[in-house]
C-alpha positions in Angstrom: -83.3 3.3 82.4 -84.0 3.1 78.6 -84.2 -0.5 77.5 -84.5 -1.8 80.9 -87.3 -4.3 81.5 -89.7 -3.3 84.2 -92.3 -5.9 84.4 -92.4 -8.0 87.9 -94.9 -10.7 86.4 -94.1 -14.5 88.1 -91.9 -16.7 84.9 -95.4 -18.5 84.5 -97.5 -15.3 83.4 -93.9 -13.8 81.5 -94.3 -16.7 79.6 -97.8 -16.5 77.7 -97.7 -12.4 78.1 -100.7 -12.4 80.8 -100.9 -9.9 83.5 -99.7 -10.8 86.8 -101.2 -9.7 89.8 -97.9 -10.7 91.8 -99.7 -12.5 94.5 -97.4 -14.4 97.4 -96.7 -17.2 97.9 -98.7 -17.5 94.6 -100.7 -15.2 91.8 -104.4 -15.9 91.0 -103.6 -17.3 87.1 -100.8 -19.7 88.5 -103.1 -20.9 91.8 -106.6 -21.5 89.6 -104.2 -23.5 87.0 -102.5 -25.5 89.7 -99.0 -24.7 88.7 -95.9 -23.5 90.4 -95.8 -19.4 90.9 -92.0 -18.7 90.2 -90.0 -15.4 90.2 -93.5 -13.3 91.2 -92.6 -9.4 92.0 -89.0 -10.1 91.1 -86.8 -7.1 88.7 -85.4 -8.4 85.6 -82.0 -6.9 84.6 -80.7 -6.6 81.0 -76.9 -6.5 80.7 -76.2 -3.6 78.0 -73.3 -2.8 76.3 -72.1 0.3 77.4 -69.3 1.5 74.6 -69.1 4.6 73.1 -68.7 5.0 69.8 -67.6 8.2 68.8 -67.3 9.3 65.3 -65.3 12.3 63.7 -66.7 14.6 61.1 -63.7 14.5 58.4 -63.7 16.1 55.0 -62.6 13.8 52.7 -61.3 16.4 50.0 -59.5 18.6 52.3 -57.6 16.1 54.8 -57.1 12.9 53.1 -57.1 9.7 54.6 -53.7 8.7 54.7 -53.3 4.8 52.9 -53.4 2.2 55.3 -50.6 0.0 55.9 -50.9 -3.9 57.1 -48.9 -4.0 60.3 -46.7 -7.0 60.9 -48.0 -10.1 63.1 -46.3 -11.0 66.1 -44.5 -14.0 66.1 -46.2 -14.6 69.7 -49.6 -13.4 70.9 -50.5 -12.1 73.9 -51.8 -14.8 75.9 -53.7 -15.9 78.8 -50.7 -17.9 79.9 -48.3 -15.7 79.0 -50.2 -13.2 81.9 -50.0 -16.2 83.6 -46.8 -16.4 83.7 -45.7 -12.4 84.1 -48.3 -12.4 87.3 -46.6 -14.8 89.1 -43.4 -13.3 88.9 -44.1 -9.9 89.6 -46.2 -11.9 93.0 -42.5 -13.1 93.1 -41.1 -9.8 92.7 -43.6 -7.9 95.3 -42.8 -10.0 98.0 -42.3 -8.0 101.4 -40.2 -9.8 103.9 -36.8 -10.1 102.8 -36.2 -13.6 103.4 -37.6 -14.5 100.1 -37.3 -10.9 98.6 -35.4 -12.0 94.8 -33.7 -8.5 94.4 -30.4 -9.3 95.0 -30.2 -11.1 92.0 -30.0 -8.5 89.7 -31.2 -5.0 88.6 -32.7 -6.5 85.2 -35.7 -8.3 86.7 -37.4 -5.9 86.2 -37.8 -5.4 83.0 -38.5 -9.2 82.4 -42.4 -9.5 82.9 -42.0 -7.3 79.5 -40.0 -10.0 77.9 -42.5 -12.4 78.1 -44.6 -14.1 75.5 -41.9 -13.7 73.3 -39.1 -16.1 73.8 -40.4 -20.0 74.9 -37.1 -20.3 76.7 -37.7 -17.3 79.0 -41.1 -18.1 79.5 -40.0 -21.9 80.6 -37.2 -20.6 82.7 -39.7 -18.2 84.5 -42.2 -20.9 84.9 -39.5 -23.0 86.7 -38.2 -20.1 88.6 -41.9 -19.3 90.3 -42.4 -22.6 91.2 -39.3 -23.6 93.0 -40.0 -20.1 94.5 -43.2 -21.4 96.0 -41.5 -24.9 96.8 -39.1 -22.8 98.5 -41.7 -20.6 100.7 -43.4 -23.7 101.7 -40.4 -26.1 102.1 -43.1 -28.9 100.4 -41.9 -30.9 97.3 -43.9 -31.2 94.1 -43.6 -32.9 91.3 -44.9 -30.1 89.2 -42.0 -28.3 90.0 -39.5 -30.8 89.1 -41.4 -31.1 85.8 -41.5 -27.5 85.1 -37.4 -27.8 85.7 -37.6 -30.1 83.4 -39.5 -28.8 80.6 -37.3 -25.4 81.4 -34.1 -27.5 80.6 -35.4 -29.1 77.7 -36.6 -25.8 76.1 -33.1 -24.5 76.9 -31.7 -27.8 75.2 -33.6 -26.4 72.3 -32.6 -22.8 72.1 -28.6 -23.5 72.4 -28.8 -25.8 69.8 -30.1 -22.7 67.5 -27.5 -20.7 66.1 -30.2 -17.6 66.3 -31.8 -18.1 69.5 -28.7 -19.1 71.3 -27.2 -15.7 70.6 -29.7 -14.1 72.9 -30.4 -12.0 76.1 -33.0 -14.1 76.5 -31.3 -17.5 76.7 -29.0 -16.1 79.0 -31.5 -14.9 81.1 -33.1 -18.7 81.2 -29.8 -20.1 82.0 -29.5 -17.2 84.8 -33.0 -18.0 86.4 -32.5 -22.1 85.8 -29.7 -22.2 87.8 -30.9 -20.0 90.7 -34.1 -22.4 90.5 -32.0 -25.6 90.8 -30.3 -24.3 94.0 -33.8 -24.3 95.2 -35.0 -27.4 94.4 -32.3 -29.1 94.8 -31.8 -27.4 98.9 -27.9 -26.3 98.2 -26.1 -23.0 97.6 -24.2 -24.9 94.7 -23.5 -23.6 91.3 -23.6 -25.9 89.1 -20.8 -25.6 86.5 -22.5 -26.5 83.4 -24.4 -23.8 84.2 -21.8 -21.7 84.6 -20.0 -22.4 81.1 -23.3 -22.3 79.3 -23.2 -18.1 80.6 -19.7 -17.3 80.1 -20.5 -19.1 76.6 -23.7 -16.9 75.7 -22.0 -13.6 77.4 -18.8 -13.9 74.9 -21.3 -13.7 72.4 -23.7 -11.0 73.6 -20.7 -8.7 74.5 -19.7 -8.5 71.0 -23.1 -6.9 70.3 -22.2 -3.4 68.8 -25.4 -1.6 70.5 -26.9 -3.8 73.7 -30.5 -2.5 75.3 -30.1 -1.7 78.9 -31.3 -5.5 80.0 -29.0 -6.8 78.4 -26.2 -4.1 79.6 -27.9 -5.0 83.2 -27.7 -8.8 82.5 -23.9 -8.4 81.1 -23.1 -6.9 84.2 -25.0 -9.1 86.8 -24.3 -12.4 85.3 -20.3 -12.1 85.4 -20.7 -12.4 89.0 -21.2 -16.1 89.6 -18.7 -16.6 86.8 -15.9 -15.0 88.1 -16.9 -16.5 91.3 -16.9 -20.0 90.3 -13.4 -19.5 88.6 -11.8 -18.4 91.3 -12.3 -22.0 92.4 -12.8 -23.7 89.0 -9.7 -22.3 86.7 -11.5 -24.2 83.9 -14.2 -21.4 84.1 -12.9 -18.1 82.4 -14.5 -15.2 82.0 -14.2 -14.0 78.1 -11.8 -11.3 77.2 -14.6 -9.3 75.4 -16.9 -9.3 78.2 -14.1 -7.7 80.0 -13.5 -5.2 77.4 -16.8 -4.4 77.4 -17.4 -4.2 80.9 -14.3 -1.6 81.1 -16.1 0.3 78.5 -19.6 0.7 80.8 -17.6 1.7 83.5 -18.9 0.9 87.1 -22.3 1.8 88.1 -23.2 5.0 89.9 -24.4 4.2 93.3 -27.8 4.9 94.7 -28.1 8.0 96.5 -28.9 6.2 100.0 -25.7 4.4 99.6 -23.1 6.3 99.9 -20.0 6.1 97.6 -19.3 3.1 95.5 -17.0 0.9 97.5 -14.1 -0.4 94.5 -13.5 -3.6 95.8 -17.2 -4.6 94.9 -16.6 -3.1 91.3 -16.8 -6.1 88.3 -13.2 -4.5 87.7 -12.4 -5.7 91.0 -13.6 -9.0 91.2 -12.4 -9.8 87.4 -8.9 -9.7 88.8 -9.5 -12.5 91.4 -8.9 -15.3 88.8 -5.2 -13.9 88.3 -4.5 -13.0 91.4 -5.3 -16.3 92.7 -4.0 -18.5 90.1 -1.2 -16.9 89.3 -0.1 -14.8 92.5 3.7 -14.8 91.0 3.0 -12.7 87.9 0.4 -10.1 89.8 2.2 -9.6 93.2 2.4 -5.9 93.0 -1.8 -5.9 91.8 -2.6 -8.4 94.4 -0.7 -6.5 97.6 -2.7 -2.9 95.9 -5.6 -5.5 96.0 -6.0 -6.5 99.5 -4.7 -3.7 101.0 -7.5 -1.6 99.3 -10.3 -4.2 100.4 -8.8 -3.8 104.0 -9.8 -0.8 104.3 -12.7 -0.4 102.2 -14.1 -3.4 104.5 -14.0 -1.4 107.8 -16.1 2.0 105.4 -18.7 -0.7 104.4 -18.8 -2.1 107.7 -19.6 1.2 109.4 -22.2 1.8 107.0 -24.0 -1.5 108.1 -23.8 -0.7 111.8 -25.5 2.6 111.0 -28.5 0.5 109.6 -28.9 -1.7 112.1 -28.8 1.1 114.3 -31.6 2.5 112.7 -33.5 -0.4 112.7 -32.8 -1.0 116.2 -34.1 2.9 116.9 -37.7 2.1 115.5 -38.5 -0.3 118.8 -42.4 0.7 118.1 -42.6 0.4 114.4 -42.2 -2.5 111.7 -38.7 -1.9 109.6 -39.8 -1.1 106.2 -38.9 -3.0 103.4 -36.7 -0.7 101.9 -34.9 -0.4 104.9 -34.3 -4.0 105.2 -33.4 -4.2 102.0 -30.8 -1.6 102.9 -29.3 -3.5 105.8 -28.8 -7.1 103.8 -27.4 -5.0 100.8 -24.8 -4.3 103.7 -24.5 -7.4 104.8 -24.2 -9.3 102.0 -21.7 -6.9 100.2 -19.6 -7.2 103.6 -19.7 -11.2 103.1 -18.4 -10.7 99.7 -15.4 -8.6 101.0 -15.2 -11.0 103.6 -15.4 -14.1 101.0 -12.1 -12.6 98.7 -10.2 -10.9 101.5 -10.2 -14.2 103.2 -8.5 -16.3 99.9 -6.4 -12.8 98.7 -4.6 -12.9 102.5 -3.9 -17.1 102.4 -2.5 -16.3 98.5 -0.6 -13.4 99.7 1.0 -15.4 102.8 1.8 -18.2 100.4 3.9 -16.0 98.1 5.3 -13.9 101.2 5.2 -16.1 104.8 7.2 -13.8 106.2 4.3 -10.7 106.2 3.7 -11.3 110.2 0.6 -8.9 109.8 -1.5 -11.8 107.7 -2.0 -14.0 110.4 -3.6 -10.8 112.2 -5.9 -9.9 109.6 -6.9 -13.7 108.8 -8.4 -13.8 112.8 -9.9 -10.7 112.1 -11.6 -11.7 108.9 -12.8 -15.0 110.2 -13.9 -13.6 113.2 -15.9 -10.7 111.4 -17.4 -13.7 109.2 -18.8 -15.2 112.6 -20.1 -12.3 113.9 -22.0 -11.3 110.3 -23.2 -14.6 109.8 -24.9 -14.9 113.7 -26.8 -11.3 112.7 -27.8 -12.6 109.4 -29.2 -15.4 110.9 -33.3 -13.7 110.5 -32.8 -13.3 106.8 -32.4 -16.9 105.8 -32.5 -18.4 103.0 -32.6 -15.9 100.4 -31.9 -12.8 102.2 -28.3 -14.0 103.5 -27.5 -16.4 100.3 -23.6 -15.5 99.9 -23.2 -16.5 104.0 -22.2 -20.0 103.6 -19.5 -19.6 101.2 -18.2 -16.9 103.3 -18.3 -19.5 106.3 -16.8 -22.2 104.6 -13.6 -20.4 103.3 -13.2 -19.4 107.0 -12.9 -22.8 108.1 -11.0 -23.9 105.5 -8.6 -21.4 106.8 -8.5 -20.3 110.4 -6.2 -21.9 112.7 -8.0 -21.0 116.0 -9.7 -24.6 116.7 -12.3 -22.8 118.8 -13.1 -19.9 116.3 -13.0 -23.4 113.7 -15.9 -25.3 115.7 -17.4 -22.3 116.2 -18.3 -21.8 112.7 -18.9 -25.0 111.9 -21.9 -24.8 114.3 -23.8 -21.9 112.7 -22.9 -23.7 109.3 -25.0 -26.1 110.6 -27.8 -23.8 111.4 -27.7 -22.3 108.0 -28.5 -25.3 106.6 -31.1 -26.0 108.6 -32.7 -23.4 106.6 -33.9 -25.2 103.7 -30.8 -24.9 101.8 -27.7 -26.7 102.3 -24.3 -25.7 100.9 -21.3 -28.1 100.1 -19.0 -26.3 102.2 -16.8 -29.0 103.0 -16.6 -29.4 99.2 -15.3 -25.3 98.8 -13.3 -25.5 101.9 -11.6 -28.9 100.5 -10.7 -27.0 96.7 -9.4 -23.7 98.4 -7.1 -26.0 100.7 -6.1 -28.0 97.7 -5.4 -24.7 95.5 -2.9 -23.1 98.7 -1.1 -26.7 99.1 -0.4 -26.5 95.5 0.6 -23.1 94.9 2.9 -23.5 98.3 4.6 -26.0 96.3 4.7 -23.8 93.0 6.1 -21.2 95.0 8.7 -23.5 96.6 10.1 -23.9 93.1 10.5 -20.1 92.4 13.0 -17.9 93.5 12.0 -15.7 96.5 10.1 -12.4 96.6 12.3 -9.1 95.7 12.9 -7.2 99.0 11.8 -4.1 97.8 8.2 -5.7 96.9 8.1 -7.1 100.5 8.8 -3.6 101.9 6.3 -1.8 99.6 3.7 -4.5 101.1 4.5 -4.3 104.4 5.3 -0.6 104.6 1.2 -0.1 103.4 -0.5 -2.4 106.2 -1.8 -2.1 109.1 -4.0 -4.3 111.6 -7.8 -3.5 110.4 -9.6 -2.2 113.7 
């Protein structure tokens, strides 16, 4: 090989540019001078660069050179710690057993390693997000991940306090992955309101946007979630007019082809009508009857399609279940719990506004019973594969007047949060029963239900198989 040195010669001969004879254990010049015989008969390499440079014949007078223009310089720089940072959360993303698989929480994440290296509050909210993931997987404490919460927070301080920054995709994104990382750290399915506020605050602002990117369509969509969850129980948390206009516009998404149709009652649409329905059951009866009578029986479809996966898991007896088809099966699951969740609370606010439908009680054992059953087979994806479980559990018992169906979930409560991650049931279960003694008494006040709104109701119901 051309430039390739090929002399063998011991470091001693090398050095004064005598011939070696390459002698062992020691040449002749080395042993008549009495010195050490080192690297004798040894190959020296020489690391070359290998590029290529290729250069093009161009005449000048026929094809110009068109004139060069100064590109503009990235406000951030790809960095070492910037890959840093994207590798550990795709490691987060790739993980195979869906007890700490991340994909429930949203569509978007992929398209964040992308994002980073541009925005310090995404990149701090990442940072905090991988390593309560790894606090998580180990169930050991750190305080490096408490500090990168902290340093995530303060960053996020930062950027809402910056009438530019605070505006963006990527800000809500950090408060989205902040929060999800605090219910980590902190061992509870709890969402914490200020948290909350801080996304219903940056979505009314990012749904005004005239032309929003596909993340931040994704992010729109995925985020209004927890906050119309939380103000089902919170009525201080409201979910902005505009982002409801603009979700109306989108339209729902179109299902994947491996599952099935779209079930409505897990439609944004859907769940953007709980707040009314439950706060004020008087103005929306007609709504909140259509309501629940449409997740009755949209429960039992989805509930079919999750037997059919577990059957087909059960089916491969010799073979590991993929990941895709786990996947699969807790999609099922957890989109059952939610059903579950808000059938649960719509049937106690229908009863309170209409005591005398006899077919509620029916469908509450049903429901609570269901939630039992679901949350003993979800039991092997804890903690992040069965997430929306303990809620479901907790409005059961808030609720269901069998005392041994009652202790009964109360026990696998307690199992669930001998996962890792506790919930403050007893603190949901307390607010729903707070909300139904007070709306009992609202409705006490009012005069009663028309009889033709009673017979439309009853006249559509039947007890769910």
């Amino acid at each position: 090989m051309p430039g390739v040195p090929s002399g063998r010669g011991c470091e001693a001969c090398r050095k004064q540019k005598k011939k070696c004879d390459q002698t062992q254990p020691s040449c002749a010049r080395c042993a008549r001078l009495n010195i050490p015989c080192v690297g004798g008969g040894v190959r020296r390499f020489k690391f070359m660069d290998q590029g290529v440079v290729v250069k093009l014949a161009v005449d000048r007078k026929k094809n110009p050179l068109p004139p060069r223009t100064r590109s503009p310089t990235p406000q951030f720089l790809p960095s070492s710690q910037t890959n840093a940072i994207a590798n550990a959360f795709v490691c987060m993303m790739e993980v195979t057993d869906v007890r700490y698989d991340i994909s429930c929480y949203g569509a978007f994440l992929k398209q964040v390693p992308s994002r980073l290296g541009n925005s310090p509050v995404l990149d701090a909210s990442v940072t905090a997000l991988t390593h309560a993931s790894a606090a998580l997987y180990t169930r050991q404490d750190h305080a490096e991940v408490f500090q990168k919460y902290g340093h995530g927070l303060s960053v996020l301080r930062t950027a809402l306090n910056n009438a530019h920054k605070s505006h963006s995709a990527d800000t809500l994104c950090a408060i989205y992955f902040l929060m999800i990382a605090e219910g980590w750290i902190m061992r509870k399915y709890d969402v914490c309101v200020g948290h909350v506020n801080g996304m219903a605050y940056v979505l009314n602002i990012l749904a005004a946007k005239l032309d929003p990117d596909p993340f931040e369509q994704d992010l729109l969509q995925t985020l209004c979630i927890p906050v119309i969850l939380s103000s089902i129980f919170d009525p201080t948390v409201q979910l902005p007019a505009s982002v409801m206009r603009r979700i109306s516009v989108a339209g729902p998404r179109r299902p994947n082809s491996n599952q099935g149709a779209s079930i409505q009652s897990l439609q944004i649409t859907t769940f953007a009508k709980f707040p009314g329905l439950v706060h004020h059951p008087e103005l929306h009866f007609s709504d909140l009857v259509a309501t629940y009578q449409q997740m009755r029986l949209e429960y039992s479809i989805l509930r079919r399609r999750l037997d059919t996966r577990t059957a087909d898991i059960a089916a491969e007896v010799n073979r590991v279940p993929s990941l895709e088809t786990m996947r699969l099966q807790s999609l099922c699951q957890v989109g059952c719990c939610l059903m579950l969740t808000l059938a649960i609370i719509l049937n106690r606010v229908y009863h309170t506004c209409d005591p005398l439908e006899t077919s509620l009680d029916d469908d509450l054992h049903h429901f609570c019973r269901e939630s039992l059953t679901l949350a003993e087979a979800a039991l092997p994806h804890r903690p992040l594969g069965s997430s929306p479980i303990p809620l479901n559990l907790s409005i059961a018992w808030a609720v269901v007047r069998d005392a041994d169906l009652r202790d009964r979930i109360e026990g696998i409560i307690e199992l669930y949060e001998a996962s890792y991650i506790k919930t403050p049931w007893k603190t949901s279960a307390f607010l729903l029963q707070q909300h139904l003694k007070q709306l009992r008494l609202r409705m006490a006040s009012l005069p009663p239900l028309e009889d033709s709104l009673r017979m439309d109701s009853s006249s559509s119901s039947a007890t769910p198989s």
